[in-house]
Structure formats: C-alpha cells, structure tokens
C-alpha positions as CSV (number, residue, x, y, z in Angstrom):
1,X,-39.8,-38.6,17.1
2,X,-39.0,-42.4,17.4
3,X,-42.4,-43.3,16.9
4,X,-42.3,-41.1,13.4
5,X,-39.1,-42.6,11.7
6,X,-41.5,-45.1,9.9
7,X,-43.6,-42.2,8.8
8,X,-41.4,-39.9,6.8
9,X,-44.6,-38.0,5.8
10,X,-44.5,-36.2,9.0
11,X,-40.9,-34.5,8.4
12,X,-40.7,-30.7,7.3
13,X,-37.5,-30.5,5.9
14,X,-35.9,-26.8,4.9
15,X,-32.9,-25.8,3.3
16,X,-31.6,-22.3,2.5
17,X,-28.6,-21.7,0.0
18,X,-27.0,-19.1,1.8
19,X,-23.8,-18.9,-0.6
20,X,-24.6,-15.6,-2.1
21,X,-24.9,-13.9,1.7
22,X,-21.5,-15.5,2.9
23,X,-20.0,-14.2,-0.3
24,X,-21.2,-10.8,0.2
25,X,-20.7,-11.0,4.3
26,X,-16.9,-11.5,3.1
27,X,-17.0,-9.1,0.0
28,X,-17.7,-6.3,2.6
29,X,-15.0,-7.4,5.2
30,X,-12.6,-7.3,2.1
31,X,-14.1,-3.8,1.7
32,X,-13.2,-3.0,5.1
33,X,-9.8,-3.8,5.3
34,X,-8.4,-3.0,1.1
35,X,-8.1,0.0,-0.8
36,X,-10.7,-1.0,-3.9
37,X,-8.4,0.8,-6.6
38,X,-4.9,-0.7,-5.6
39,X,-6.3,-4.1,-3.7
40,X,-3.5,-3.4,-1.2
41,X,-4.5,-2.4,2.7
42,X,-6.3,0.4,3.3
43,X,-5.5,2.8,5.9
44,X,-8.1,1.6,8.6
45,X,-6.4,-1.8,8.7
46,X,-3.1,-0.2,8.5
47,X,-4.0,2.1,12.3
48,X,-5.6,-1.6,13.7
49,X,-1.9,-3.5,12.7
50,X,-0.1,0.0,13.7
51,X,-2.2,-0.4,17.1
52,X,-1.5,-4.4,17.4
53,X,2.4,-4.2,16.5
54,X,2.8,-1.3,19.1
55,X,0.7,-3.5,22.0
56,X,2.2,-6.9,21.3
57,X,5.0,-6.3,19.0
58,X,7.2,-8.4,17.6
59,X,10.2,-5.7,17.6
60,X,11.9,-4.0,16.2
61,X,9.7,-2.1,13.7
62,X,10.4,-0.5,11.0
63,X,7.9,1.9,8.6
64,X,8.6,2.4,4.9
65,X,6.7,6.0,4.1
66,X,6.0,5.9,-0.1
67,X,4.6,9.0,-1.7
68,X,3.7,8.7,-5.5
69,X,5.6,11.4,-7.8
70,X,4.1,13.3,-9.8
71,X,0.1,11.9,-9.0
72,X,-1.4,15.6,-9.2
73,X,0.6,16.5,-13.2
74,X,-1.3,13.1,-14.5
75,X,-4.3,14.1,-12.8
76,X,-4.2,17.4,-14.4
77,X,-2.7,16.7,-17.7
78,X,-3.8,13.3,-18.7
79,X,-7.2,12.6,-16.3
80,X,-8.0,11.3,-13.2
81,X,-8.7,7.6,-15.1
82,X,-4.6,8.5,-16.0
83,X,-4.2,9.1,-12.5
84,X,-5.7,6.0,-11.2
85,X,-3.7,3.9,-13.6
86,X,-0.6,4.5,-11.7
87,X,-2.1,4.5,-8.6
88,X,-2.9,0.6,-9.6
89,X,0.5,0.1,-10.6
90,X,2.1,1.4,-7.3
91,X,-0.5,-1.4,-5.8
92,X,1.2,-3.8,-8.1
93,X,4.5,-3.1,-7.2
94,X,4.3,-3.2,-3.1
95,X,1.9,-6.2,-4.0
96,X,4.5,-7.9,-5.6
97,X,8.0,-6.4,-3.3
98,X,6.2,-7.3,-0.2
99,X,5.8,-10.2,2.0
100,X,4.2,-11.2,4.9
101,X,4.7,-10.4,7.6
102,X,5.3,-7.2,5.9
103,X,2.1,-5.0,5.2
104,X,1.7,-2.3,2.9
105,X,-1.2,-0.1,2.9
106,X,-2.6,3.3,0.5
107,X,-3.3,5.3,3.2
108,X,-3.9,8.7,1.4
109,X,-4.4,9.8,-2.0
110,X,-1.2,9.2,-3.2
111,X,0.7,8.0,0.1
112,X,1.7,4.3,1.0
113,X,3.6,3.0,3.8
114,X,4.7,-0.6,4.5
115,X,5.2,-1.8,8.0
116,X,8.1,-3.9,8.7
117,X,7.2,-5.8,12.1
118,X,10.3,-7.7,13.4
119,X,12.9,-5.9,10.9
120,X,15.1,-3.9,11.3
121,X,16.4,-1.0,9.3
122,X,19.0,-2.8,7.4
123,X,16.1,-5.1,6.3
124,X,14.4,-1.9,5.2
125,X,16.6,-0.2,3.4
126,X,17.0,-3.9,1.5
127,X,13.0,-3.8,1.1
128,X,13.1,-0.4,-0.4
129,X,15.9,-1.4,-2.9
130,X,13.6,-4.3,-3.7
131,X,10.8,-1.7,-4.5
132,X,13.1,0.4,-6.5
133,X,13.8,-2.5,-8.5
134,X,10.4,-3.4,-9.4
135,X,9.3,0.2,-10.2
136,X,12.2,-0.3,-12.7
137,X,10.9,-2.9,-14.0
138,X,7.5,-2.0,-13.9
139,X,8.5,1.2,-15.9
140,X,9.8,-1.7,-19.0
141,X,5.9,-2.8,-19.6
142,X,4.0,0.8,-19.1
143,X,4.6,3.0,-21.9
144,X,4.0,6.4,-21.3
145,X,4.5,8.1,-17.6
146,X,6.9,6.4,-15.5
147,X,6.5,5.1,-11.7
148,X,8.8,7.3,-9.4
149,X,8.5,7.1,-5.9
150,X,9.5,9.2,-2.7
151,X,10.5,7.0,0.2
152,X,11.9,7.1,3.7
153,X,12.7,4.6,6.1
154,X,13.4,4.4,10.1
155,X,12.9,1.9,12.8
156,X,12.5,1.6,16.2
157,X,12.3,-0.6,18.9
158,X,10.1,-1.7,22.2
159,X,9.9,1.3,24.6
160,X,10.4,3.8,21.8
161,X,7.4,6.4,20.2
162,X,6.1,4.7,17.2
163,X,4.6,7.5,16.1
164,X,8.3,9.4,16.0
165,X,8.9,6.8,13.7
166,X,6.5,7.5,11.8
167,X,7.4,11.0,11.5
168,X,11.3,10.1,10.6
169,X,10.1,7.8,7.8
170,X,8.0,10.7,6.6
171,X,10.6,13.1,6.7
172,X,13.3,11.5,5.0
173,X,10.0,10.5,2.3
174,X,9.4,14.4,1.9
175,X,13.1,15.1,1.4
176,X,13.6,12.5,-0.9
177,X,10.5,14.2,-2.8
178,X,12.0,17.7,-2.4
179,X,15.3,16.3,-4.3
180,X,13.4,14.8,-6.8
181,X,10.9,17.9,-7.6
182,X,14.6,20.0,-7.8
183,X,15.8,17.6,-9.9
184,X,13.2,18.0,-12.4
185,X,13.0,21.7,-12.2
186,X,17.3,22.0,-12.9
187,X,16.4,19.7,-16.1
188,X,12.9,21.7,-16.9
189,X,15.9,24.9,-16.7
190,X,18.1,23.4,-18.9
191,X,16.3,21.7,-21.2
192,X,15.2,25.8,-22.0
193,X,18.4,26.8,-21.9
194,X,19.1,24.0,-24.5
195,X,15.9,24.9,-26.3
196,X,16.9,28.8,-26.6
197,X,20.5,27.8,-27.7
C-alpha cells in the first residue's frame, strides 16, 4: 500500500448509509419492550425487570396492580377507537406519576402495574396518591368519560415470594374494583328510584 499513496487511482473506496437500518434495528427493540397504544412498558419487559429485581434486587419491592374502570362499557357503547382513547390516557398518566427507577407497564387489556424496586409500601401508597391526583386532573382536560382506576398495593422484601406479592396487590386492586362497581350500581338504584319519584 506504501508504494500506492502517490497513486490514488488505485483506491476503491465504499460507503453505505446505514441510518435507515439502525433506525429500524432500534424501532423494533422499542417494539419489543413498549406497549404501541399507551408507549409505556409492555408486559414482556415487565416479567424480564420482575425476573432481574427478584435475582439482584434492590429491596424492598413493592408492586402497584392498576385495572382501568369501566374499559369493556366504552368498548361497547362508544367503540373500541373510544376504548383506546382512555387506554392512552391511562399511559399518560403512569407516564407522567412515575419515575425511574419506578416502571410501569400495560400488561393486559386493561391491567397496569408499576414496580417499585427499593420502596417500600409507605412510598407506594404515596405513589398511588400521586396517580390519583393526576387522574383528577387528567379528568379536567377530557370531556366526556372519566379516568377511574382500581388499584392495590403491597410490598415485600428479600427472601419473601414475589409472586405472593403480586397476588396481594391484585387482590386489594380487585376489591377496590368490586367497591367501585357497587358503588355505581347503589347510584344506578337510586338514581331510578329518583327517576320513578
């Protein structure tokens, strides 16, 4: 090669943009780790973190289980596109009420949990009133159907079954849910009552 850097004739140079496959090389990691409609986590990357916090911690952990009110009325009343819509806003919400190194993830139709790594329940039950908070105010800018959310919280530490955890934040999530559908039953009763009066 010495012997041709006085004859640049000899050179073959090539050079390949490769932009456009880099940007869809990451496009489809994104892909595989977020939940397209709400941009938060999907649930794939939510069992690899569940996995990683329960092998290398830090502890304690505690799991916030969401379930979105109402989804399946919308769908059935208003449309799926309906449907969707407050799917999105649920993303905006836990978008917006979480932080790092807090995670939430859609890991089901209309389920959502945020893991907590590090925090303990007190912290928790401060993140969910957080969430509560922005669902308020998220309600002030939608007309129309209001955001309500079932939640539950628990925590646990090293040593202990995360997936009892689990279980305990869904529980107290489906009971929260039960009070709310009885809730809106008593005023569905008395607001015939009221009607018939």
């Amino acid at each position: 090669l010495a012997d041709h850097l006085a004859d640049w004739g000899l050179v073959l140079l090539s050079l390949v943009d490769i932009t456009a496959r880099k940007k869809a090389e990451a496009y489809l990691e994104y892909l595989g780790k977020h939940d397209v409609l709400t941009q938060l986590r999907n649930r794939a990357f939510y069992a690899e973190e569940l996995n990683r916090i329960t092998r290398k911690g830090p502890w304690p952990l505690s799991i916030i289980a969401i379930d979105l009110n109402g989804l399946k009325v919308v769908n059935d009343e208003q449309g799926h596109a309906a449907g969707d819509s407050m799917l999105r806003r649920v993303g905006e919400v836990l978008a917006k009420a979480v932080d790092l190194p807090a995670c939430a993830a859609r890991i089901g139709g209309d389920e959502f949990t945020v893991l907590l790594p590090g925090m303990d329940e007190r912290s928790a039950f401060a993140l969910q009133d957080r969430i509560l908070s922005m669902v308020d105010l998220n309600n002030q800018f939608y007309p129309g159907q209001p955001l309500s959310l079932a939640m539950g919280v628990a925590s646990c530490r090293s040593g202990d079954a995360v997936e009892a955890t689990i279980h305990r934040a869904d529980q107290a999530m489906y009971a929260e849910k039960l009070r709310y559908y009885q809730d809106k039953s008593v005023d569905r009763r008395q607001l015939g009552k009221d009607g018939a009066g």
